[in-house]
C-alpha positions in Angstrom: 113.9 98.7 107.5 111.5 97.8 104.1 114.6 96.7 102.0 115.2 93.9 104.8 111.9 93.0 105.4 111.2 92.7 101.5 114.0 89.9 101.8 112.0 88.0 104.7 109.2 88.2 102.4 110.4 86.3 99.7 110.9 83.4 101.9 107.2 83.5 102.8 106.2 83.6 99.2 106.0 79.9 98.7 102.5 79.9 101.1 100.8 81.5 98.4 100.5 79.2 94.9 100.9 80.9 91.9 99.8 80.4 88.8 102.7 81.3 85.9 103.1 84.2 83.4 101.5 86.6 86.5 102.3 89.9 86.5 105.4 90.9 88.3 103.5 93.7 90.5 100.9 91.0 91.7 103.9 88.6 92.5 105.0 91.4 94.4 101.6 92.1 96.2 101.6 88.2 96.6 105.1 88.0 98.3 104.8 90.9 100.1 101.4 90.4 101.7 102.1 86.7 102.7 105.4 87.9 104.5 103.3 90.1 106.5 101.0 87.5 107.2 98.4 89.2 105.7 95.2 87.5 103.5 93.0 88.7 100.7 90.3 89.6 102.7 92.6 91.7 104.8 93.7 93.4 101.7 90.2 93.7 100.8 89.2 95.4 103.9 92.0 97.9 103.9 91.5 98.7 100.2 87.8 98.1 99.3 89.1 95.8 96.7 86.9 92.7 96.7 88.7 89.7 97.9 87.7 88.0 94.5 89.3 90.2 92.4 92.6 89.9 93.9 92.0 86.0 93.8 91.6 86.4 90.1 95.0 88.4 89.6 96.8 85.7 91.5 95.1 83.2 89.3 96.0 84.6 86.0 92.4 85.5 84.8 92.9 89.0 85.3 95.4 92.1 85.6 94.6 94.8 87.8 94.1 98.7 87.2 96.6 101.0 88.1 94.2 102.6 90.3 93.8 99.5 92.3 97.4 98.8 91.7 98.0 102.1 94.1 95.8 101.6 96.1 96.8 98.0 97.3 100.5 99.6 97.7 99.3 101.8 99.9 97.7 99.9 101.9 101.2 97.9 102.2 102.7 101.4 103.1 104.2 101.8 100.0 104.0 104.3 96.8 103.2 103.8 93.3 105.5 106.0 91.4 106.5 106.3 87.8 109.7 107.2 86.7 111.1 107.5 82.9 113.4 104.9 81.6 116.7 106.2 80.4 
């Protein structure tokens, strides 16, 4: 049921502007979010992940920690995982 609702999501991604050379994890977060119709303050209150720093991720002025990488996943219903290339 995720794989086809990721698809929806990428239609919904044009609501939220942008800015280039962002991360692909916060285009993800970006995409994701906006397809489920959720905003940064939403986020923020699932995550305790101030609103503003998630505003300056999608801007460009900053990249976020793993740690709040995971936990915004998370909150999506998703896992972090790492897994070695081959």
């Amino acid at each position: 049921m995720k794989d086809a609702r990721l698809h929806d999501h990428r239609r919904h991604a044009r609501r939220r502007k942008l800015a280039s050379g962002i991360d692909p994890m916060v285009i993800w977060i970006a995409e994701f979010s906006a397809g489920e119709n959720l905003t940064m303050e939403n986020l923020s209150a699932s995550t305790g992940i101030p609103a503003v720093t998630m505003a300056q991720w999608f801007s460009g002025a900053t990249q976020p920690t793993i740690g709040n990488l995971r936990a915004v996943v998370n909150a999506l219903g998703f896992e972090l995982t790492l897994k070695r290339r081959k």
